[in-house]
C-alpha positions in Angstrom: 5.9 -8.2 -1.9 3.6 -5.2 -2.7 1.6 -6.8 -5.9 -1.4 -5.1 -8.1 -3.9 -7.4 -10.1 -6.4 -6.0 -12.5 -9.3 -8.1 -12.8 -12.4 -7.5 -15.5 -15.6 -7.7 -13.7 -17.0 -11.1 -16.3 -13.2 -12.6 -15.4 -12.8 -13.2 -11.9 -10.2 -15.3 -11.8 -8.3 -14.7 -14.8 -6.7 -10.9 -14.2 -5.3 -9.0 -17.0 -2.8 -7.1 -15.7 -0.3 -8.6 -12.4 3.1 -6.9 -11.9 4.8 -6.0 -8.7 6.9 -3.2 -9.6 6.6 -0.3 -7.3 6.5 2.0 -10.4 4.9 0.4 -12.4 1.7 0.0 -9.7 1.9 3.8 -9.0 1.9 4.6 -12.7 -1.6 2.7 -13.4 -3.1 3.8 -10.2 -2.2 7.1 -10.8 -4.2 6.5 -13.9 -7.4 6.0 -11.6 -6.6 9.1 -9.1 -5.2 6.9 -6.6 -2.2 7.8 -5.1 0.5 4.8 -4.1 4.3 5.8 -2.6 6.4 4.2 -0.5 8.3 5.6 2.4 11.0 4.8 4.2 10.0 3.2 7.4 11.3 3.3 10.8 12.4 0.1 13.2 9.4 0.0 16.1 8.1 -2.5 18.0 5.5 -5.5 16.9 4.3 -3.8 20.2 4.6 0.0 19.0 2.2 2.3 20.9 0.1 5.0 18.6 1.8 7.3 20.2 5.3 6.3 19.5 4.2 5.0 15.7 3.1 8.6 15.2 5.4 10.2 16.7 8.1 8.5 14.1 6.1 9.3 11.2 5.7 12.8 12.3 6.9 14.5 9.4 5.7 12.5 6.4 1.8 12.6 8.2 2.5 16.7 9.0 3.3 17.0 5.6 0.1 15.1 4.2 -2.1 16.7 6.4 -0.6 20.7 5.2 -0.9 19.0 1.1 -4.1 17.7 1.7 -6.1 19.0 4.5 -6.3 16.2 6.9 -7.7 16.9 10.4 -6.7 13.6 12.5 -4.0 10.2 12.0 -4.3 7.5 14.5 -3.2 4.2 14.0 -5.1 0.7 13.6 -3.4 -2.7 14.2 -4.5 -5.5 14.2 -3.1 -9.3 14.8 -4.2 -12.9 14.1 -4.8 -13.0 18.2 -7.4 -10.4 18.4 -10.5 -12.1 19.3 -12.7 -9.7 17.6 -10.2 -10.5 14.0 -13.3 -12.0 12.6 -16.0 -9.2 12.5 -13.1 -6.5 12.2 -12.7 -8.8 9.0 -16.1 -9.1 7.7 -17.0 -5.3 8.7 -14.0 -3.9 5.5 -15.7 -7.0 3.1 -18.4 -5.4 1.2 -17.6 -2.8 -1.1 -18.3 0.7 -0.1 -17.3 4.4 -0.5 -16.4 7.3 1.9 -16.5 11.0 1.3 -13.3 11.7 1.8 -9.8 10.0 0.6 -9.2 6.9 2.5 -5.5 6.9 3.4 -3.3 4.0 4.9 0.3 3.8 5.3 1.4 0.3 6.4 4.2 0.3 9.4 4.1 -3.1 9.5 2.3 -6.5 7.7 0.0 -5.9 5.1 -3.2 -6.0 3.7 -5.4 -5.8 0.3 -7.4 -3.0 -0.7 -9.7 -3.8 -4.1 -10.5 -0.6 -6.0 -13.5 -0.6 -8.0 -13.4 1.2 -11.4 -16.3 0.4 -13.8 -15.8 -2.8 -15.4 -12.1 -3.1 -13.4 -11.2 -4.6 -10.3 -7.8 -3.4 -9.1 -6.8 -5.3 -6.4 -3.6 -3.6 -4.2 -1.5 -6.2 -1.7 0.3 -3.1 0.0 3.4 -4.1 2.8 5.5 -2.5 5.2 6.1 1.2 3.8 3.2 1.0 1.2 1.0 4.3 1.4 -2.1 4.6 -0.7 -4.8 7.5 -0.9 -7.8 5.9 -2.6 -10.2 9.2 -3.4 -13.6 10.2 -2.5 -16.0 8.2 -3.9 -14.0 5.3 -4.8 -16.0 1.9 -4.4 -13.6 -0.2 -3.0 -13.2 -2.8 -0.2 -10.5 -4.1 2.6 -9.1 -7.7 3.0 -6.9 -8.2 6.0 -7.1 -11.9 5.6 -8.0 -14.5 8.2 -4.8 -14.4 10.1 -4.2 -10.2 10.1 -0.9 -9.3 11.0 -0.9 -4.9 10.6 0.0 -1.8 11.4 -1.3 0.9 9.5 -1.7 5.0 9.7 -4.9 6.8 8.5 -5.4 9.7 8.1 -9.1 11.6 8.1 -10.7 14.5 7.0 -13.8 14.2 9.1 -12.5 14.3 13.0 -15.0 10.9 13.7 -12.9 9.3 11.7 -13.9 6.2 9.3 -17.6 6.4 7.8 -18.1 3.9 5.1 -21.4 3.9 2.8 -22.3 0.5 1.6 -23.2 0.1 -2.0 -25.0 -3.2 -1.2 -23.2 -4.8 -4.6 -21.9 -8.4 -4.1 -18.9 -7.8 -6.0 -16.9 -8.2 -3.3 -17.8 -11.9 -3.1 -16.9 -12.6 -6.6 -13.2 -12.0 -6.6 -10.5 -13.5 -5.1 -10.0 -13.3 -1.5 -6.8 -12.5 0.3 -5.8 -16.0 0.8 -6.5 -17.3 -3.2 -4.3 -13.8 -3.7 -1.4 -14.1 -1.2 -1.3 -18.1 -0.4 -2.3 -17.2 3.1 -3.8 -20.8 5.1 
């Protein structure tokens, strides 16, 4: 279930806000500039290729990319057999920024983005259909838990694709992790 927790950076594991009503999380992210929908999605494959993933999301990521000016979509998935799950892990950990919007819809699985606005932590468990734009600039991090199980679009700006800036905070250690958050083992 796509939840949103709102955390006070002094209050780390007592957050002030939890709900998981699709409105309701667009409403107070819209609040912060992000954007959060939810799409209808399509039946594919565990298996899907990028191609064929693409292919059926043709006309929601044609529309983005006219609205917003994106340049490229792939796809990224990942699953609790990759052997590389760890450092693909750890690399998302430590809060960062981009300059440009960082976009993800999720085909399949999920994971948990953690925006960073001053004092708040908002911490976004988007599923299967969940899209979220988190703008330029944003400090924010990614948790795809120890055991990720994903599919997810992104869409770029910048051809090379994703280019993270580190802030070199520790925040990111402070606050729940994906498991603590979702009962994951």
């Amino acid at each position: 279930m796509t939840t949103l927790t709102i955390y006070q950076e002094g209050a780390p594991t007592s957050p002030e806000t939890v709900t998981d009503n699709p409105p309701r999380i667009a409403e107070l992210l819209s609040e912060q500039g992000v954007r959060f929908e939810q799409w209808p999605t399509r039946d594919l494959p565990a298996d899907a290729s990028q191609g064929q993933v693409l292919e059926a999301y043709r006309e929601e990521i044609e529309g983005l990319k006219a609205e917003c000016g994106f340049q490229t979509a792939d796809v990224i998935s990942l699953s609790a057999d990759n052997p590389q799950k760890d450092a693909f892990r750890k690399k998302f950990l430590d809060e960062h920024t981009h300059s440009e919007d960082e976009v993800r819809f999720f085909v399949r699985g999920q994971g948990l983005f953690y925006l960073h606005f001053g004092e708040s932590v908002y911490a976004v468990l988007c599923q299967k259909n969940d899209l979220i734009s988190v703008p330029n600039g944003t400090r924010h991090w990614f948790d795809m838990g120890p055991e990720p199980e994903f599919t997810a679009i992104r869409l770029f700006t910048n051809p090379e694709g994703w280019v993270a800036d580190f802030t070199g905070e520790d925040i990111a250690s402070q606050l729940p992790r994906y498991e603590q958050l979702t009962g994951a083992a």
